[in-house]
C-alpha positions as CSV (number, residue, x, y, z in Angstrom):
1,X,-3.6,-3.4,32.4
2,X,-1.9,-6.5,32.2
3,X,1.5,-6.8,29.7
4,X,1.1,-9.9,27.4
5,X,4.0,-11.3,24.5
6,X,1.1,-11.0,22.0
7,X,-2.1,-9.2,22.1
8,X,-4.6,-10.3,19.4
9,X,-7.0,-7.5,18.6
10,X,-10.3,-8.0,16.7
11,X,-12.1,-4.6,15.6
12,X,-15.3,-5.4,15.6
13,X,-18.2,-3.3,14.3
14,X,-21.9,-5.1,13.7
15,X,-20.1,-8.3,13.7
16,X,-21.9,-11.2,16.0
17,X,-22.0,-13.5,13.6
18,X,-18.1,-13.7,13.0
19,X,-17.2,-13.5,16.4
20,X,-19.8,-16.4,17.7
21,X,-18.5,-18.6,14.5
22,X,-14.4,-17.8,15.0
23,X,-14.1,-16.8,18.4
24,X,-14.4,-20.7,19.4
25,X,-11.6,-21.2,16.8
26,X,-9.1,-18.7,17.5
27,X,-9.6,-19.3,21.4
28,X,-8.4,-22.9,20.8
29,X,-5.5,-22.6,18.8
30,X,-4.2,-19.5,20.4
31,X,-0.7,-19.9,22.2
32,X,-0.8,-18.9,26.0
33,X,1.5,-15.7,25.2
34,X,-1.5,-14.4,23.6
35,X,-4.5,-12.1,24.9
36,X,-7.2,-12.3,22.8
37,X,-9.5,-8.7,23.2
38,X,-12.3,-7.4,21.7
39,X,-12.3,-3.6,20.4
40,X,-16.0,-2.5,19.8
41,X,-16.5,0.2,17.2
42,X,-19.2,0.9,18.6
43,X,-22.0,-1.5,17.5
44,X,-25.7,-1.2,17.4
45,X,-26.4,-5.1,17.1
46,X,-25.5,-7.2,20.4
47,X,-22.3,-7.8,19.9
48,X,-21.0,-6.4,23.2
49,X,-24.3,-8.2,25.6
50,X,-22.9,-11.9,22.9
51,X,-19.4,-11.7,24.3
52,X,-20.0,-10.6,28.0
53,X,-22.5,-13.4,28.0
54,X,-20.5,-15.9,26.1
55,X,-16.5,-15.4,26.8
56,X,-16.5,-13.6,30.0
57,X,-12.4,-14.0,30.3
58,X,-12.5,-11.7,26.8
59,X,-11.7,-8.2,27.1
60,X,-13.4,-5.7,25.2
61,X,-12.5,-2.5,24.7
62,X,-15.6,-0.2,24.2
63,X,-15.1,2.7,21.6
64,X,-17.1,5.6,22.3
65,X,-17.8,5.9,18.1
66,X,-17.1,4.2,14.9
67,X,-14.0,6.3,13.8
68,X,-13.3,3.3,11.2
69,X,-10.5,1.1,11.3
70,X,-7.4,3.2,11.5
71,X,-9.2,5.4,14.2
72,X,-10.5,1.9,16.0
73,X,-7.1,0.4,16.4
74,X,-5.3,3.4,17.5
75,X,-7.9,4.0,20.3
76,X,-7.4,0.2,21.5
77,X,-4.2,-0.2,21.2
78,X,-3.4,3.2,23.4
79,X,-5.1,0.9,26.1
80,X,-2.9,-2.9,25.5
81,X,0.1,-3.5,26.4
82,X,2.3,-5.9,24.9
83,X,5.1,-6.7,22.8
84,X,3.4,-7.2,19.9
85,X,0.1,-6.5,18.8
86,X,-2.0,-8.8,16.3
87,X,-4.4,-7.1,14.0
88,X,-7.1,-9.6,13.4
89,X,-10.3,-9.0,11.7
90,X,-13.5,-11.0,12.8
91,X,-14.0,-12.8,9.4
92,X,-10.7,-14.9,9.9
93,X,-10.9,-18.4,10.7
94,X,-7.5,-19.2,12.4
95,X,-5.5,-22.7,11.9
96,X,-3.9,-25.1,14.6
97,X,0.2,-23.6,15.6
98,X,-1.2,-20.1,13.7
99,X,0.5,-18.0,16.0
100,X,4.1,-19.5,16.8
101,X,5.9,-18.9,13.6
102,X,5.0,-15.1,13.4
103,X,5.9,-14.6,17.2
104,X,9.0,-16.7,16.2
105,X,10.0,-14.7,13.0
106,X,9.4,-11.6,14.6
107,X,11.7,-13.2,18.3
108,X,14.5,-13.8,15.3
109,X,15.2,-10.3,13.8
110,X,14.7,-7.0,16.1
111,X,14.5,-5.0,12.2
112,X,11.6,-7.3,11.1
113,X,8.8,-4.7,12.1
114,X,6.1,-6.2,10.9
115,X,4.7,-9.3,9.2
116,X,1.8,-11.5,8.0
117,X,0.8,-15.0,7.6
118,X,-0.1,-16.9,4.2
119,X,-4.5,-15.5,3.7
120,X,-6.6,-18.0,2.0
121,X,-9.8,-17.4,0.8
122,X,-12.1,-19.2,3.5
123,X,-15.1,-20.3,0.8
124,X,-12.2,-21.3,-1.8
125,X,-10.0,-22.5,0.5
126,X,-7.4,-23.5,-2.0
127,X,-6.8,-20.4,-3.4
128,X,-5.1,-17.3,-1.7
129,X,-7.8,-14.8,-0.5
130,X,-7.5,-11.1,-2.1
131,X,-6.8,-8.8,0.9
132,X,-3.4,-10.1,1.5
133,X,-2.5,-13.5,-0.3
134,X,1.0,-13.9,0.5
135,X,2.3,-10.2,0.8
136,X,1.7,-7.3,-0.9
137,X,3.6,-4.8,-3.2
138,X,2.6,-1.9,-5.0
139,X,3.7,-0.7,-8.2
140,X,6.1,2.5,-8.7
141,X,2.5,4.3,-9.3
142,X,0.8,2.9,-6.3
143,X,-1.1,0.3,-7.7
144,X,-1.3,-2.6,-5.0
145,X,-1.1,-6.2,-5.5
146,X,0.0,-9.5,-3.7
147,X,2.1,-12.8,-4.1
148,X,-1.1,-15.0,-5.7
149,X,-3.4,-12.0,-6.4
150,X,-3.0,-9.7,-8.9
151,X,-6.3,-7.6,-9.7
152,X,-9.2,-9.7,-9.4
153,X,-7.2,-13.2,-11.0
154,X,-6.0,-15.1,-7.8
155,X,-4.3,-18.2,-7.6
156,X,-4.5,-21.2,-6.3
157,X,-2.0,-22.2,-3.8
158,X,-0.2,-25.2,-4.6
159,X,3.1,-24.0,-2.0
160,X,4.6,-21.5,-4.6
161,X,4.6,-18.9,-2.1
162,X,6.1,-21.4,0.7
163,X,9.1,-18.9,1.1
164,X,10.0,-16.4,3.8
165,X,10.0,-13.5,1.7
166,X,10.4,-9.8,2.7
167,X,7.7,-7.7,1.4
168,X,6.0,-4.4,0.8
169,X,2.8,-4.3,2.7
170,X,1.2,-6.5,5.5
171,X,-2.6,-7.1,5.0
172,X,-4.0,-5.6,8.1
173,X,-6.9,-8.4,8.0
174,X,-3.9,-10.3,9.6
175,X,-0.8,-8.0,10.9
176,X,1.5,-8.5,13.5
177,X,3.6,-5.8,14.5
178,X,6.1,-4.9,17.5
179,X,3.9,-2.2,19.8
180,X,6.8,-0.2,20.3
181,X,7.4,0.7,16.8
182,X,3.4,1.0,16.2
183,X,3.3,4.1,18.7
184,X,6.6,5.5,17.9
185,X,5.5,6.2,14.3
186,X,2.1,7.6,15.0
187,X,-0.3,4.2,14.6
188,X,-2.8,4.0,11.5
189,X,-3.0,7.1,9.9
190,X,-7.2,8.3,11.1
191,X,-7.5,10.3,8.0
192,X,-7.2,6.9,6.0
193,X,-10.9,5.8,7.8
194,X,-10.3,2.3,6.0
195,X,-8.4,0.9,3.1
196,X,-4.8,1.2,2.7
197,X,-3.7,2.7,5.9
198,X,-1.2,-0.5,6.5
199,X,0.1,-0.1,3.4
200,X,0.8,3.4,4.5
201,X,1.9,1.9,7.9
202,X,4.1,-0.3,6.5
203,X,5.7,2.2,4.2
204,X,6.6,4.5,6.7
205,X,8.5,0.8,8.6
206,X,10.4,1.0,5.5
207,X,11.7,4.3,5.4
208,X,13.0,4.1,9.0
209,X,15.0,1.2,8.2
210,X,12.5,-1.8,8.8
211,X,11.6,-4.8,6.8
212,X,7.8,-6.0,6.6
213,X,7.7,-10.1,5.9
214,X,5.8,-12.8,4.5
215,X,5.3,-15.7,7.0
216,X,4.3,-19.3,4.9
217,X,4.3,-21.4,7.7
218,X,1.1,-19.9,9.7
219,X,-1.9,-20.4,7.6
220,X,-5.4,-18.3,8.0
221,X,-8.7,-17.8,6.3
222,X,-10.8,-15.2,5.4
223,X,-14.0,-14.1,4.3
224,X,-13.7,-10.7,3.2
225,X,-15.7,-7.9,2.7
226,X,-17.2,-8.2,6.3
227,X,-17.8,-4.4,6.5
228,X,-18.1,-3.2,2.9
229,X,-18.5,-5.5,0.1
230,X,-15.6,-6.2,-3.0
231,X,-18.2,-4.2,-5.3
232,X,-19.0,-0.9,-3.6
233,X,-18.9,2.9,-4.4
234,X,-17.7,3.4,-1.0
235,X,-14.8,1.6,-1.3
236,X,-13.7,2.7,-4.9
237,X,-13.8,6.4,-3.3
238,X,-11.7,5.0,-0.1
239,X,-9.2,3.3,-2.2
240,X,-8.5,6.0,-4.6
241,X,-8.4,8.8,-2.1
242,X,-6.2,7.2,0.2
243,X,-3.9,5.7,-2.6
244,X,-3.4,9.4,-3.2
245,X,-2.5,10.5,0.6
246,X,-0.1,7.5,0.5
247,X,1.8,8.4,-2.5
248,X,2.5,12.4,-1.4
249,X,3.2,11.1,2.2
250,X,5.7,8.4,1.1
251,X,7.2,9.0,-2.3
252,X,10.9,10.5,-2.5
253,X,10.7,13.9,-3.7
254,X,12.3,13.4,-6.8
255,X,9.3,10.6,-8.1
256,X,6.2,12.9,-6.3
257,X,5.1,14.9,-9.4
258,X,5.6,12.5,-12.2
259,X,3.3,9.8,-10.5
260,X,0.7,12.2,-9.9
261,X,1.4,13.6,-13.3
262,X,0.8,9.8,-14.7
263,X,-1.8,9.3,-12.7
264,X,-4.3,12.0,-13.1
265,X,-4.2,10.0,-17.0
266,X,-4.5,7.0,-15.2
267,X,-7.5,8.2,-12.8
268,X,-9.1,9.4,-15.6
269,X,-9.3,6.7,-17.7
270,X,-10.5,4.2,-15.0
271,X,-13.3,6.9,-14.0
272,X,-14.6,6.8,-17.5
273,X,-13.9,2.9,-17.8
274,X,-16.1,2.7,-14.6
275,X,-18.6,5.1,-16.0
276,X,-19.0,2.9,-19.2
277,X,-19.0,-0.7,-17.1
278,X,-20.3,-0.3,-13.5
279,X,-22.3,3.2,-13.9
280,X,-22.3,6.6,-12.5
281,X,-21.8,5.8,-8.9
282,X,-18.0,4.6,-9.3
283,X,-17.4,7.3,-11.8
284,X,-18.9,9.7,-9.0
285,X,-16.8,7.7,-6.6
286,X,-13.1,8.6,-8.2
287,X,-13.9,12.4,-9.2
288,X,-15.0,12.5,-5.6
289,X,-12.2,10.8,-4.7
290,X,-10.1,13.8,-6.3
291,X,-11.7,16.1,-4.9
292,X,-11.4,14.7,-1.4
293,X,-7.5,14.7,-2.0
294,X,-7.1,18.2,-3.1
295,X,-9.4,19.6,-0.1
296,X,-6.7,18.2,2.4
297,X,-4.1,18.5,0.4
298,X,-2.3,21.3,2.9
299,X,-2.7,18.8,5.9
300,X,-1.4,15.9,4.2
301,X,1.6,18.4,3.3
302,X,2.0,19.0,6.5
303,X,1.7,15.6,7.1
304,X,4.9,14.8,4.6
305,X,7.2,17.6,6.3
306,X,7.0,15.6,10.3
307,X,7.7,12.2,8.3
308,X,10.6,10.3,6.9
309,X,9.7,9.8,3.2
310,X,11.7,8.1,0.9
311,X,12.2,4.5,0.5
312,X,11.5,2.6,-2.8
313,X,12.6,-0.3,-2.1
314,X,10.7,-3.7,-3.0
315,X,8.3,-1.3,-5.2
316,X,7.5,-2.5,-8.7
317,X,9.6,-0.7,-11.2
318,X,7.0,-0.9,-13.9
319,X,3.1,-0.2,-14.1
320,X,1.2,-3.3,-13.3
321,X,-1.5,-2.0,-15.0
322,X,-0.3,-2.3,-18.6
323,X,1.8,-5.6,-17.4
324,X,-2.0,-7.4,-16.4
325,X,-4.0,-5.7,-18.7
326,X,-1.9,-5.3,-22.3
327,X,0.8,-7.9,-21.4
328,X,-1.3,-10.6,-19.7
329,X,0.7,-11.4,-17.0
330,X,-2.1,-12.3,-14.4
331,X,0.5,-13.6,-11.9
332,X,3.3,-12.7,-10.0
333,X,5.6,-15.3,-11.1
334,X,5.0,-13.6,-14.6
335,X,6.8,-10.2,-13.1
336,X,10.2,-9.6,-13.7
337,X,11.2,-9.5,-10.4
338,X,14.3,-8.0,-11.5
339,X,12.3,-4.5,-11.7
340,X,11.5,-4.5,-7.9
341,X,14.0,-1.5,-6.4
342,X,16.8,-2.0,-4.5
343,X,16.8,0.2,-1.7
């Protein structure tokens, strides 16, 4: 194995036609610090026979099965070696100078851990894309949301998220991160499959002292939904389940039981609001959800006693579900920023 300053890693499952339409892209306006490799979660279309017949010099890394994203990545990135490593996912059209500035806000502060570039929606191009925007938060009762997306109302970006900003959470559609730090702390959490397990990643950067940040002046965009569409059963049950893992693992001990006091309530009443709007599948999806959670609940307890929880800070001191829904405020310059925590 060769060490590179930068290894961008795609995760690729099923996905030939994103790789023959960015590949080209990203091979051109990569810097020559970077690898660019392939990690195959294990495919059944041709995506393996496409590259090995179309970019030779690309490595690919073959997993053995589709363990899902947090398992992908953690089998990969055991075999790369670099100072950093560049979470990419195959539905991201790259921009010319994309890579410089996060290499050179990451070369500027050994305690920046992690960060991302601005995400714009690649078939709206002027407005921020969903999975990411311009850095993520979540609220003090786990609710995630972004700089230019909050729910499903995203903004269009006119440069009012043109400032480095430390954040919450890194979108991993697009997350750079210092190897070292990745392995030390134990990778992507497996259990997570997909959905939310850099949120958990980056939480657990936090409590050991690390800052996650927002980088405006690399540019990418995405698709979305290139393995599981926004609308899907599957992922309501993903997000809920691992929202819950990601709460016990992470909050202080004094907050643990009255957010998942509050949000039983608040589980509840989006089951039945689902069961009333969508039908019985996402209803089905959060009990499941629940149920899921409470099965594993003595190995994600286990889980909570080898880590370092604690951190609140730049969490949402308010519920950002009444603010959208019963105070209107549909963006996040409509937050009182004052209510983010401290430390």
């Amino acid at each position: 194995m060769k060490s590179v300053k930068v290894a961008v890693v795609i995760l690729n499952w099923n996905g030939r036609k994103y790789l023959e339409k960015f590949l080209p892209v990203l091979i051109q306006f990569s810097s020559p610090d970077a690898e660019i490799i392939v990690a195959d979660n294990a495919s059944t279309d041709d995506s393996v026979t496409f590259l090995e017949s179309n970019f030779p010099s690309i490595r690919v890394i073959r997993n053995s099965e589709n363990g899902g994203f947090a398992r992908g990545y953690n089998l990969a990135l055991n075999q790369v070696e670099s100072k950093y490593y560049l979470l990419l996912n195959s539905d991201i059209e790259v921009t010319e100078n994309w890579i410089s500035p996060l290499i050179e806000l990451m070369d500027s502060d050994p305690q920046v851990g992690a960060c991302q570039p601005k995400i714009r929606s690649y078939f709206e191009p002027k407005k921020f894309e969903y999975a990411g925007a311009a850095g993520g938060y979540i609220d003090k009762y786990g609710y995630p949301f972004c700089r230019g997306r909050m729910f499903l109302s995203i903004e269009e970006d006119h440069g009012q998220y043109d400032d480095y900003a430390e954040i919450f959470w890194a979108t991993g559609a697009c997350l750079m991160v210092r190897a070292d730090l990745f392995h030390q702390l134990g990778g992507l959490d497996e259990d997570f499959f997909a959905h939310m397990e850099e949120i958990d990643f980056c939480w657990r950067l936090k409590n050991h002292g690390y800052k996650v940040m927002y980088c405006p002046a690399s540019t990418v965009f995405h698709i979305g939904g290139g393995t599981l569409p926004k609308i899907s059963w599957r992922k309501t049950y993903l997000n809920f389940r691992n929202n819950f893992i990601l709460l016990y693992k992470n909050l202080p001990e004094e907050r643990l039981y009255k957010v998942f006091a509050v949000r039983f309530v608040l589980d509840a009443v989006a089951a039945f609001k689902f069961l009333f709007q969508a039908g019985f599948q996402d209803f089905w999806a959060v009990t499941r959800a629940h149920m899921s959670f409470y099965r594993s609940f003595p190995k994600t307890r286990e889980k909570r006693k080898n880590l370092k929880p604690g951190t609140m800070k730049d969490i949402y001191g308010r519920n950002i579900v009444v603010e959208y829904y019963l105070k209107g405020r549909t963006r996040f310059s409509d937050l009182n920023l004052k209510k983010f925590y401290k430390s």
